[in-house]
N, C-alpha and C positions, 0 to 999 in steps of 0.2 A: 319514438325512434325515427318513423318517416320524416316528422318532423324538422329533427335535427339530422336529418340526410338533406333532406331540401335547401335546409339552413343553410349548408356547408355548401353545398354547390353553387348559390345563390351568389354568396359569397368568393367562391373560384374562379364564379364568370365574372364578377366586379373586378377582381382583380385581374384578371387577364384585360377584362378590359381597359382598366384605366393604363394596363402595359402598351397597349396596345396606341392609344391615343396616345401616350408620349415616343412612342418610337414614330406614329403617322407624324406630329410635332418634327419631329429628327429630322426628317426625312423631307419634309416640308419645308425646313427652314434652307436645309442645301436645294430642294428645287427650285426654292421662290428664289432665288443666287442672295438670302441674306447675308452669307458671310461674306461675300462680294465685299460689303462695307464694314459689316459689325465683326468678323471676325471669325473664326469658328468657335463654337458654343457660344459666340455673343459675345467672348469675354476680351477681344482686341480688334477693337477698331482702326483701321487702316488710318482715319486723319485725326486729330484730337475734337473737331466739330462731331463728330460721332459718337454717341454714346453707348458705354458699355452695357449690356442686355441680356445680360444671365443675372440669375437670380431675384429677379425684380418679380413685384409681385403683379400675379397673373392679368389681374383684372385690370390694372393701370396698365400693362402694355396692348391690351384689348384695347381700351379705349384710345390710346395713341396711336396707335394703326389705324382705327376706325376713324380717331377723330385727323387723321392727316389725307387718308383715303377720300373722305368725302370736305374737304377744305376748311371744315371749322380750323384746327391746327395748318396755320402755314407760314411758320417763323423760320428761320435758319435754315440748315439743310432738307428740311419738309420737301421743297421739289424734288429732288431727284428720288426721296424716299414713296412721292406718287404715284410715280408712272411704277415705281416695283408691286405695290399694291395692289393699283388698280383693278389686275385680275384674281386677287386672293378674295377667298370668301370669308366669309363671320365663320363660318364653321374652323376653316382654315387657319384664321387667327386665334381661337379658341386654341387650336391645335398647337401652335406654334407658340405661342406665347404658355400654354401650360410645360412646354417642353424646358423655354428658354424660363421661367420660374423655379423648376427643380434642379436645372445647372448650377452648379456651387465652384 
């Protein structure tokens, strides 16, 4: 029976937590001013050079960020997407890009 108490709570705080990191995501994506360009929730972009960013998956918007943040990525609107980076963290981008993954 302890057991299956510990189980369950174990469980409660995962889930709160994973709530938790997609609301820091939410929150994140309006401080960083990403809908500035992308939209809110990602899903309209202000010019057509800007791509839509809900729903995509996590890991590939990680590495877009990351990889435009540090210049391997610097094709097309990449600049201006730079300097909004610059000061976001890994952690940050984790955040945000899980948030902007579950938007549908």
């Amino acid at each position: 029976m302890k057991t299956l108490i510990v189980g369950a709570g174990i469980s409660l705080a995962a889930s709160f937590s994973f709530n938790a990191a997609a609301a820091d995501g939410e929150a994140l994506y309006t401080q960083k001013m990403c809908q500035t360009c992308h939209g809110a929730e990602g899903k309209a972009p202000i010019m057509g050079a800007y791509p839509k960013i809900n729903g995509q998956n996590k890991d590939y918007l990680v590495a877009q960020m990351k990889d435009i943040k540090s210049g391997a990525r610097s094709n097309g609107m990449t600049m201006a997407m730079k300097a909004m980076v610059a000061s976001v963290t890994d952690e940050e981008f984790e955040a945000i890009a899980d948030y902007l993954s579950k938007v549908k």
